[in-house]
C-alpha positions as a printed Julia matrix, in Angstrom:
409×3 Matrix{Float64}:
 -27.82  70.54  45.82
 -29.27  69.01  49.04
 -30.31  65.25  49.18
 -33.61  65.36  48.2
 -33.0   67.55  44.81
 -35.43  66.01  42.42
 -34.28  64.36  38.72
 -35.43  67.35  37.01
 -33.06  69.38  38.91
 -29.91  67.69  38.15
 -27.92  65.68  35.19
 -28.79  61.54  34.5
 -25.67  60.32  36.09
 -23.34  58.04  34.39
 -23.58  54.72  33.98
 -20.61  52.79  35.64
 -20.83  49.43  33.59
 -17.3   48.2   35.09
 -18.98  48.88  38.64
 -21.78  46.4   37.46
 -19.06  43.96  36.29
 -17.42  44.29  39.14
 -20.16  43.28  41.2
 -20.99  40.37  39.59
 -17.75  39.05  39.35
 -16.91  39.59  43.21
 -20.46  37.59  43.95
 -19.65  34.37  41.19
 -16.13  34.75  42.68
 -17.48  33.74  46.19
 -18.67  30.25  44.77
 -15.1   30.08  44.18
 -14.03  31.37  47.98
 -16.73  29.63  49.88
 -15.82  26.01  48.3
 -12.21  26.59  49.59
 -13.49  26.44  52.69
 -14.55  23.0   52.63
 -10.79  22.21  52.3
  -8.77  25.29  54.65
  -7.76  23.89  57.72
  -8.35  26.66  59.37
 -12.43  27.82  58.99
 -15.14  25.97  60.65
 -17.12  26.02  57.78
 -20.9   23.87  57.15
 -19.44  20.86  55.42
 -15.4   19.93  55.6
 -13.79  17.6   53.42
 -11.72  15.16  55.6
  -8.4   16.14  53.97
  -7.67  19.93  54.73
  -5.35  22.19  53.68
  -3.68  25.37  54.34
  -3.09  27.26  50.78
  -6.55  28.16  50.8
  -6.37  30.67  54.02
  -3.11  32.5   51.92
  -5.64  32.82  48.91
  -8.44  33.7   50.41
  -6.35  36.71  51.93
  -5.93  37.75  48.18
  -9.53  37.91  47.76
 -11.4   39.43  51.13
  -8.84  42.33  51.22
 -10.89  43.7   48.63
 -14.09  41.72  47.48
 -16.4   43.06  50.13
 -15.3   46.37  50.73
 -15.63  46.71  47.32
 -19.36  45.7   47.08
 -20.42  48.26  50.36
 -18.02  50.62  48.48
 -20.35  50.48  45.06
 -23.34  50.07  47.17
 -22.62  53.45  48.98
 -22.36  55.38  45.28
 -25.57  53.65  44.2
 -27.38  55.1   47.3
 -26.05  58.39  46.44
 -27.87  58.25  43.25
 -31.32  56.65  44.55
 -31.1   59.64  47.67
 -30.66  62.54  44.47
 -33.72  60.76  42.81
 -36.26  59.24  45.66
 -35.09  61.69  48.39
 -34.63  60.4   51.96
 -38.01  58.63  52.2
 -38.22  57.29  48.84
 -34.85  55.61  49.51
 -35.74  53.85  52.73
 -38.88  52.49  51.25
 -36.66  51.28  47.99
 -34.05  49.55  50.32
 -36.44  48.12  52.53
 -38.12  46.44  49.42
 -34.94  45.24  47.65
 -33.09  44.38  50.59
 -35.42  43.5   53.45
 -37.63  41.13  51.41
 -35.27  39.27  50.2
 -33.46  38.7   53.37
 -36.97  38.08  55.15
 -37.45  35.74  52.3
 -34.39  33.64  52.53
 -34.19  33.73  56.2
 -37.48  31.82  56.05
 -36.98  29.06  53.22
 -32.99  28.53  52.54
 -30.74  29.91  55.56
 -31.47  26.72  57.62
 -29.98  24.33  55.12
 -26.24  25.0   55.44
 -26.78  24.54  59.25
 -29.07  21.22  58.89
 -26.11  19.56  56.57
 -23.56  20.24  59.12
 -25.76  18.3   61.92
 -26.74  15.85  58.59
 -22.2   15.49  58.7
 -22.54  13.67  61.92
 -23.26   9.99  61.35
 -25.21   9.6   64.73
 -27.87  12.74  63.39
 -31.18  11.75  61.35
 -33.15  14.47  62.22
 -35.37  15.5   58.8
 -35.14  19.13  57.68
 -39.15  19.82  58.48
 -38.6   18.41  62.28
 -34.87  20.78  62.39
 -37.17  24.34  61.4
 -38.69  24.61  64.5
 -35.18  24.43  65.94
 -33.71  27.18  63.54
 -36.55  29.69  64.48
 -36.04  29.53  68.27
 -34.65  32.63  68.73
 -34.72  35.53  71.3
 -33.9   39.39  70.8
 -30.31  40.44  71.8
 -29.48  43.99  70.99
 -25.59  43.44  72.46
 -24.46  42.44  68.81
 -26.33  45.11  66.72
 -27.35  44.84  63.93
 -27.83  41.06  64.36
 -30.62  41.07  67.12
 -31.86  37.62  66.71
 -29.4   34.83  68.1
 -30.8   31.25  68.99
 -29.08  28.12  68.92
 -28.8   26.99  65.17
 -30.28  30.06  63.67
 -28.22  32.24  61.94
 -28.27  34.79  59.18
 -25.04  33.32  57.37
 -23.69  34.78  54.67
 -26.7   37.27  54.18
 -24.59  39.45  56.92
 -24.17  41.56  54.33
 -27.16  42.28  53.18
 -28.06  42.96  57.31
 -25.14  45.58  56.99
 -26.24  47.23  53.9
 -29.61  47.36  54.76
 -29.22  48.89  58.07
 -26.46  51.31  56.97
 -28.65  52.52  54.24
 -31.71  53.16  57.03
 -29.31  55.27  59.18
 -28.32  57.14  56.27
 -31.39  57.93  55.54
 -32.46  58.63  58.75
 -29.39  61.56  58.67
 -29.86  62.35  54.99
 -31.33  65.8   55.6
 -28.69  66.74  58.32
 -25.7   65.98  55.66
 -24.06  68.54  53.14
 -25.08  68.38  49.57
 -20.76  68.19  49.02
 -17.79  67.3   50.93
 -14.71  69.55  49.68
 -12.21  68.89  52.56
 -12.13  65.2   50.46
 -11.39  67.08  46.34
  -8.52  69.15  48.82
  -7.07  66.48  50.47
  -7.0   64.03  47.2
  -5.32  67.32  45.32
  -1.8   66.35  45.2
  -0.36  63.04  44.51
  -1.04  60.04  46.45
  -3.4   62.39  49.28
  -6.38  60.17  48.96
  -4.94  57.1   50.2
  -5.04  59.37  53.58
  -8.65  58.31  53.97
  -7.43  54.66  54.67
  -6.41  55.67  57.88
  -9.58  55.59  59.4
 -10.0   52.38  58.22
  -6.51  51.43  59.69
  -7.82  52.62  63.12
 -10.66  51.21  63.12
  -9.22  47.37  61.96
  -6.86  48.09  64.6
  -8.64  49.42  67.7
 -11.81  47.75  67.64
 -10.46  44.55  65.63
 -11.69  42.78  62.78
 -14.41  39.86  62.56
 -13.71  36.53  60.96
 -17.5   35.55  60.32
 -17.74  38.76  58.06
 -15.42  37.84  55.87
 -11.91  39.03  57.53
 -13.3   42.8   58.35
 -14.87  44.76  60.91
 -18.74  45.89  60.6
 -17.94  49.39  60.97
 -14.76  49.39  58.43
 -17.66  48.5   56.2
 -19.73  51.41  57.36
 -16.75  53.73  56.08
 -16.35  52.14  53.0
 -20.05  52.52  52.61
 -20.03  56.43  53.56
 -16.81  56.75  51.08
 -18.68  55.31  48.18
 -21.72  58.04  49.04
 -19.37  61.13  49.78
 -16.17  60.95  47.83
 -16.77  58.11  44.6
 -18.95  60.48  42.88
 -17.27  63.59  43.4
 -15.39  64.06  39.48
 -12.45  65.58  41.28
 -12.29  62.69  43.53
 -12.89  60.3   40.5
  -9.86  62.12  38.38
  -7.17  61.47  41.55
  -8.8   57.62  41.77
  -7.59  57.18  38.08
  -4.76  59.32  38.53
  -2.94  57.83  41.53
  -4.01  53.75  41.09
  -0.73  52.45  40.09
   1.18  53.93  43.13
  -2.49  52.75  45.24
  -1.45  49.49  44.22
   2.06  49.24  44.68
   1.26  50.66  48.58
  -1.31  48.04  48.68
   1.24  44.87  47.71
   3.68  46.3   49.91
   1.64  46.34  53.16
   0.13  43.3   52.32
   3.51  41.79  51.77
   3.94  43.01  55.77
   0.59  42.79  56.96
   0.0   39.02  55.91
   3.17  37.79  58.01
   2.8   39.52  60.77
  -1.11  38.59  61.09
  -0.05  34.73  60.88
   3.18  35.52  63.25
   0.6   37.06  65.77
  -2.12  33.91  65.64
   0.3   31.39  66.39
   0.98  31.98  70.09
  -1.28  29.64  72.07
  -4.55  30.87  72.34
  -4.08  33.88  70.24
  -6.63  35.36  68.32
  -5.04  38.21  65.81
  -8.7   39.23  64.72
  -8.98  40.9   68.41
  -5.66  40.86  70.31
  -4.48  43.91  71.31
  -0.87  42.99  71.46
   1.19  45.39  69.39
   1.86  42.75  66.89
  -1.46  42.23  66.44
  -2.44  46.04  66.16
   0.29  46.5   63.88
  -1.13  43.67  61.12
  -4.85  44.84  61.53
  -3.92  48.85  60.48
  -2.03  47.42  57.52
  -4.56  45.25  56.83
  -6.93  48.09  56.55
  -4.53  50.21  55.12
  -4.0   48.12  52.51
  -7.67  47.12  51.47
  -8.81  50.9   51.08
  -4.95  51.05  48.72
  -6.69  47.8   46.86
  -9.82  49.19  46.4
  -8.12  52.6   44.95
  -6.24  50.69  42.56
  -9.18  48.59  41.14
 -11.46  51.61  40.71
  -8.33  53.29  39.08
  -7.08  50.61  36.61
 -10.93  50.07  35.53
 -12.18  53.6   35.66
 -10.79  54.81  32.05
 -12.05  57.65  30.21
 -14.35  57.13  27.37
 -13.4   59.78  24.82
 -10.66  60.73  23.06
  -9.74  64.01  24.86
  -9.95  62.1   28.45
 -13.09  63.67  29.53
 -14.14  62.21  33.01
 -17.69  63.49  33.04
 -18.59  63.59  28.96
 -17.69  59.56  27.36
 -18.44  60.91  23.6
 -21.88  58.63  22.55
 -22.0   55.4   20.88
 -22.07  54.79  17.41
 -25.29  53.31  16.31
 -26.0   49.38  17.11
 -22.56  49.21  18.61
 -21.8   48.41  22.45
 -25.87  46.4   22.16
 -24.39  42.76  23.49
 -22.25  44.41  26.35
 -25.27  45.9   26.92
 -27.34  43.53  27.48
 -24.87  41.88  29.85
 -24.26  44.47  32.16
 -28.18  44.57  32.73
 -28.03  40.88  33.24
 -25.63  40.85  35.48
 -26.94  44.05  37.2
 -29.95  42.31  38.08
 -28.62  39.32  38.78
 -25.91  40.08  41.74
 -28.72  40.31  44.89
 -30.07  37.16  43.79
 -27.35  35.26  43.03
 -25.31  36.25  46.14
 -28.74  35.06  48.16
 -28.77  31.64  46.67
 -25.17  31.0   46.0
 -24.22  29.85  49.34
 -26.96  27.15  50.13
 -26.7   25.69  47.23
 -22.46  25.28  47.59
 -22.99  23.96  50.92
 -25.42  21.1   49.17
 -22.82  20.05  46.56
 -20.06  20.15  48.93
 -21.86  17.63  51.87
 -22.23  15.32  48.27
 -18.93  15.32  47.18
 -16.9   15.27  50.21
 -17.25  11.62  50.71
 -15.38  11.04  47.5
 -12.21   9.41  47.4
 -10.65  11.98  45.37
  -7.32  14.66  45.41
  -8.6   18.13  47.07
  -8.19  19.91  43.54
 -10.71  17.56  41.41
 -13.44  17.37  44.6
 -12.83  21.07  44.84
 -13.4   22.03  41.03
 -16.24  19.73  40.59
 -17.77  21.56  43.91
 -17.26  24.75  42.17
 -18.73  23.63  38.33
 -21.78  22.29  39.82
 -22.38  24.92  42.46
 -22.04  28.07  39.0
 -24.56  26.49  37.74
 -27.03  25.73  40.03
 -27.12  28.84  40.94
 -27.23  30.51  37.56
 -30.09  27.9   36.78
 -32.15  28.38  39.28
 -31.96  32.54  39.43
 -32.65  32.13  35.38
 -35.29  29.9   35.3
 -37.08  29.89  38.77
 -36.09  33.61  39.58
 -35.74  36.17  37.37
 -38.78  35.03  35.43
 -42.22  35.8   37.06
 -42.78  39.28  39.03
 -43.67  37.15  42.7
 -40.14  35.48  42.49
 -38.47  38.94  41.18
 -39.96  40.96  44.14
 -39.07  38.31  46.7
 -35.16  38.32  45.59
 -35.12  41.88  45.38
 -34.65  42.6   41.97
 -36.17  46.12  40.24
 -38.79  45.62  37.17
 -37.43  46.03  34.04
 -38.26  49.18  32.34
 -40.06  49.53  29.77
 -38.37  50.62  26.14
């Protein structure tokens, strides 16, 4: 079945609700990550509180190890579907409208207000927003740090990096898409006996190691998150792939602790030479912590899609989850389409808007934990509240963040 096979050819494929929830809880979860950073000694971030400390860099390890490999990983198995249904030009055109747009979009009205409040931090600054655009938009083409062509001054793309990534991966897939094979076996083989697929972390491990990682996205190199992409399209879907993914998760997770429990040390051993930098030294120390960094987030991601993936009927069936009783599962549901829709949007506005509280509440005389929290309260539901009721609710807004019409019942 080649790329382009059309819907009438083929079986609906299944719908991954835990994927969905997964999603959205990895993009509320970064309100969580991206106030820490106001208070981590360590990260340059927009806006820092004045007291700073260093628990937040040994939780946020936790969290990127996994979080955003985990969202190219699910976007990479939702482009396999839209290539089976739109073919290779349908998909560009799709991704171009759900991910360009919105990244135009934001680029234009929101992106410059993280960077205004951290000249608005300096006492001495009191330039207005309106007189700092021009500023922002003074930019010149650069093709030395593809994808990210545009560099100036103060502009940036911040934390829509991601959707950059996704958005250009998903272009040069489909500019290939009709060059690929319809199935990869060598992957179903390898994954075959016990433990074999954490073998494709290597890859990852080499490429963490050799070309080095990237703090600005989020701890990881650009191209570990091109294979993590390519893994979601080629191997996620595959059911024999799937089965050794819910077979092999708990020893996938034990791996995973265990590097991390060598990895983590040995990354913070390696940064604290003078003028280190552990994300690109190519000492051996340094090396060494960046393969079982990678090692370990492909072993994380294995274990989450394992312990989540569970089969649906009673025999154990991977590929036939016996059918619903009627009315039940309706309020899940409904969630999992909320949320569904909701993750592009909310990921586009959620950093902006945490910035905003943060340059507020920093001047309070308060401990780090209750400046921190309230940060994090406010932040959820801003950004809820304004993707519910100045988003998600007119077709204009919908198409400019991205988000698919609903269909109709």
């Amino acid at each position: 079945m080649t790329a382009s096979t059309g819907p009438s050819q083929q079986a609906a494929p299944e719908r991954r609700p835990e994927l969905d929830a997964m999603r959205a809880l990895v993009v509320v979860g970064l309100v969580f990550f991206h106030a820490s950073l106001v208070f981590d000694t360590r990260d340059d971030y927009y806006v820092k509180n004045a007291e700073t400390t260093q628990i937040t860099f040994f939780i946020a390890a936790l969290c990127v190890i996994w979080a955003m490999p985990l969202l190219f990983l699910i976007a990479g198995l939702g482009s396999w579907h839209s290539m089976r249904r739109r073919g290779p030009g349908g998909f560009a055109v799709e991704r171009l409208l759900r991910l360009g747009v919105p990244l135009v979009f934001a680029t234009a009205t929101i992106m410059p207000v993280p960077q205004w409040l951290r000249l608005r931090a300096d006492p001495a600054y009191h330039e207005s927003y309106l007189a700092f655009l021009p500023k922002f938009y003074a930019v010149r083409v650069d093709l030395s740090n593809f994808p990210f062509i545009l560099r100036g001054t103060y502009f940036e793309t911040g934390h829509l990096w991601f959707v950059v990534l996704l958005l250009t991966f998903s272009l040069l897939l489909a500019a290939v898409a009709h060059w690929t094979p319809p199935a990869l076996e060598w992957p179903a083989a390898l994954s075959r006996p016990r433990g074999g697929l954490l073998v494709l972390g290597l890859p990852i491990a080499l490429v963490c190691a050799f070309v080095g990682l990237e703090e600005s996205f989020s701890g990881w190199s650009r191209w570990a998150f091109l294979l993590f992409f390519l893994y979601g399209y080629f191997f996620v879907s595959e059911p024999r792939f799937r089965a050794a993914i819910r077979r092999d998760w708990v020893p996938a997770a034990a791996v995973g602790v265990a590097l991390m429990a060598v990895g983590v040390p040995g990354f913070v051993i390696a940064g604290d030479a003078p003028g280190a930098d552990p994300f690109t030294d190519m000492t051996p120390l340094a090396i060494g912590a960046r393969a079982l960094y990678g090692l370990a987030g492909w072993c994380w991601l294995v274990a989450i899609l394992g312990a989540l993936d569970r089969p649906r009927s009673p025999s154990g069936s991977l590929d036939r989850p016996s059918p619903p009783s009627a009315g039940a599962g309706k309020p899940p549901r409904r969630l999992y389409a909320y949320l569904s829709s909701a993750v592009l949007p909310l990921y586009v506005l959620h950093q902006p808007i945490v910035v905003a509280v943060a340059y507020f509440v920093v001047g309070w005389k308060a401990p780090i934990l209750v400046e921190y929290l309230v940060i994090v309260a406010i932040s959820l539901v801003l950004t809820v509240g304004v993707y519910d009721l100045l988003v998600r609710r007119t077709r204009v807004t919908r198409f400019l963040f991205g988000m698919r019409e609903p269909t109709a019942r």
